[in-house]
C-alpha positions, 0 to 999 in steps of 0.5 A: 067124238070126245073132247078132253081139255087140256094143256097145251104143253110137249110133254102133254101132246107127246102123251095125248092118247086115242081112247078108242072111236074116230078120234078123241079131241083135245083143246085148250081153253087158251085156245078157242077154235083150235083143236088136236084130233088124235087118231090111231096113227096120227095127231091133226091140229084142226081149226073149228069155228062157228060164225054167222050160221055155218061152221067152218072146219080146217085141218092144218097140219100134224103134230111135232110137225107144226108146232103149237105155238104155230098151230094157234098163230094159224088158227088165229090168221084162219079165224079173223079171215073168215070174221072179215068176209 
């Protein structure tokens, strides 16, 4: 699966295409452990981190659906729940 960086804009994840394969993910340095797969049909926001040995990875919600300020707020809530266990 390859991975682009990005910008989180709308007019950017509007135009984030599928270059073939899977998905191709996108990112944002600002950003993490979050992640936009984009697929033939749909565009998953993903929240991906490793810790302590195992990687946990969570789909949260679809593009313009959940927005990306939302999707970060989630991510962040989803990353300091699993450093806390």
């Amino acid at each position: 699966m390859a991975t682009a960086e990005m910008k989180f804009t709308k007019g950017a994840l509007d135009d984030a295409a599928h270059l073939g394969g899977q998905a191709t993910r996108y990112r944002a340095p600002r950003f993490p452990n979050l992640y936009l797969e984009v697929g033939a049909r749909s565009k998953t926001w993903r929240f991906r981190k490793f810790w302590k040995g195992q990687n946990f990875t969570e789909a949260m919600g679809n593009w313009p659906q959940m927005g990306w300020i939302e999707a970060s707020q989630e991510a962040a809530v989803r990353s300091d729940g699993i450093e806390e266990k």
